[in-house]
C-alpha positions in Angstrom: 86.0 113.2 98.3 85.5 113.2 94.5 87.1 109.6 94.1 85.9 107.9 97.8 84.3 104.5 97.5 81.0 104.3 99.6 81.0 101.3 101.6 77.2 99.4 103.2 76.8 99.0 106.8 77.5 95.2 106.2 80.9 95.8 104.3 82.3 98.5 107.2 81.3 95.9 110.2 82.7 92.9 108.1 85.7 95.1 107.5 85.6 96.2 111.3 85.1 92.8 112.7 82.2 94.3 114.6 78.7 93.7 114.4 76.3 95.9 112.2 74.1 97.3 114.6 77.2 98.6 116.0 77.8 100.6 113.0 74.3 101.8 112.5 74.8 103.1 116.7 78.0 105.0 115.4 76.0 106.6 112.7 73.3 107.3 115.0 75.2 109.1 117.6 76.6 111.0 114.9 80.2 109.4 115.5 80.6 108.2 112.0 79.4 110.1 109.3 77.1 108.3 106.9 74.8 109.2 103.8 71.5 107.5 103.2 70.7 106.6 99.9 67.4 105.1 100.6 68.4 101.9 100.6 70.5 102.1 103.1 73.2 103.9 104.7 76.6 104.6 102.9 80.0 105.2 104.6 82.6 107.0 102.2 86.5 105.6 103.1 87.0 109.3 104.0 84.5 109.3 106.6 85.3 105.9 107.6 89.3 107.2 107.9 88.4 110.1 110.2 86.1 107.4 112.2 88.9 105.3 112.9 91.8 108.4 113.3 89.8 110.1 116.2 89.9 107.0 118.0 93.2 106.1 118.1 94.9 105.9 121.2 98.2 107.1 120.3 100.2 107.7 117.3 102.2 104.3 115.7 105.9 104.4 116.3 108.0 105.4 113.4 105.0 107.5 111.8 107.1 110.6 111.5 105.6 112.2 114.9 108.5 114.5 116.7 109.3 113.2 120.2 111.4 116.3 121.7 112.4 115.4 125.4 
């Protein structure tokens, strides 16, 4: 984590194409991990990563997964 970029509420919703209340219900929940500063929440592009990975539905052809039959 030593070289994440923290990223606003504003900036992962933009990003997201979602709305920010959205985001601050992840963080919330305790769905997406967050830090708050005191000015606001920050989102590290680690966090954000893991967010986004445990919510994928299935793996992306051709990304190296090993279909045995």
């Amino acid at each position: 984590m030593p070289q994440d970029r923290y990223q606003t509420v504003q900036e992962v919703a933009e990003r997201l194409d979602v709305a920010e209340a959205t985001v601050r219900q992840w963080i919330k929940s305790g769905a997406l991990r967050a830090i708050d500063i005191g000015k606001g929440w920050r989102i590290s592009d680690t966090d954000l990563q893991h967010f986004l990975t445990s919510r994928e539905t299935a793996p992306r052809p051709g990304t190296g997964s090993d279909h045995k039959a």
